[in-house]
N, C-alpha and C positions, 0 to 999 in steps of 0.2 A: 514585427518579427517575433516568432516567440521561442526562448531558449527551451532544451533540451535535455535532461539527464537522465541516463536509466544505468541498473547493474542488475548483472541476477547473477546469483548464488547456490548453490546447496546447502542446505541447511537443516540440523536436526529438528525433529517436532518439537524441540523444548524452547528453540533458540528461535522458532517461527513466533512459539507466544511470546517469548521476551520483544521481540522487535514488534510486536503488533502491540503489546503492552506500552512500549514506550512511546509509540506514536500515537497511541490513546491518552496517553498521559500528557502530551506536549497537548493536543487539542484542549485535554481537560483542566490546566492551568489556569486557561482564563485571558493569558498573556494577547497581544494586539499580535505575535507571532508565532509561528511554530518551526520548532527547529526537524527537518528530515534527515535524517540521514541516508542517503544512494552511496555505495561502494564506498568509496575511500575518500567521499567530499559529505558535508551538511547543505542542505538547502535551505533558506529560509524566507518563508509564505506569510503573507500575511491576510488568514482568511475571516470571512466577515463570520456575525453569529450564525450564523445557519448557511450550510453547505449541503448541495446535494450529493446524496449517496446512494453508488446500485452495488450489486453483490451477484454474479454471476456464476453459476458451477455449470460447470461440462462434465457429461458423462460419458464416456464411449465403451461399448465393449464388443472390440470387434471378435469373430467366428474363431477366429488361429489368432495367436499370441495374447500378449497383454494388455489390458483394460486402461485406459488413458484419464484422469479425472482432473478439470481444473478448476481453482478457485479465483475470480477477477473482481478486486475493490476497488472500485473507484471514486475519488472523491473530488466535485468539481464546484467552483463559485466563480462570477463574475466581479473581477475589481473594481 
């Protein structure tokens, strides 16, 4: 069975790199774990040295209204 946490946010562009930063930083530590944080709890992983990673953008811009863009990081290992 595998557990589940997610939160999503709003959040200013400055406060996006602070949290990508710190999740950068828990990887780049060294440590046999890394601490996440989701909303209002921490997670914590414990991933081997090498993890795959994809990075996905979506672009849309539909005819009438506004243009849609997303950015998807994912990072996965087997334990």
């Amino acid at each position: 069975m595998a557990d589940r946490t997610d939160a999503s946010q709003e959040l200013a562009r400055d406060e996006v790199a602070t949290l990508l930063r710190e999740l950068a930083d828990e990887f780049e530590r060294g440590e046999e774990t890394v601490a996440v944080p989701v909303g209002n709890k921490t997670v914590t992983l414990t991933p081997p040295d090498t993890v795959t990673a994809e990075v996905e953008v979506v672009e849309r811009s539909p005819r009438w209204g506004s243009s849609h863009e997303r950015i998807g990081i994912d990072l996965e290992w087997k334990g």
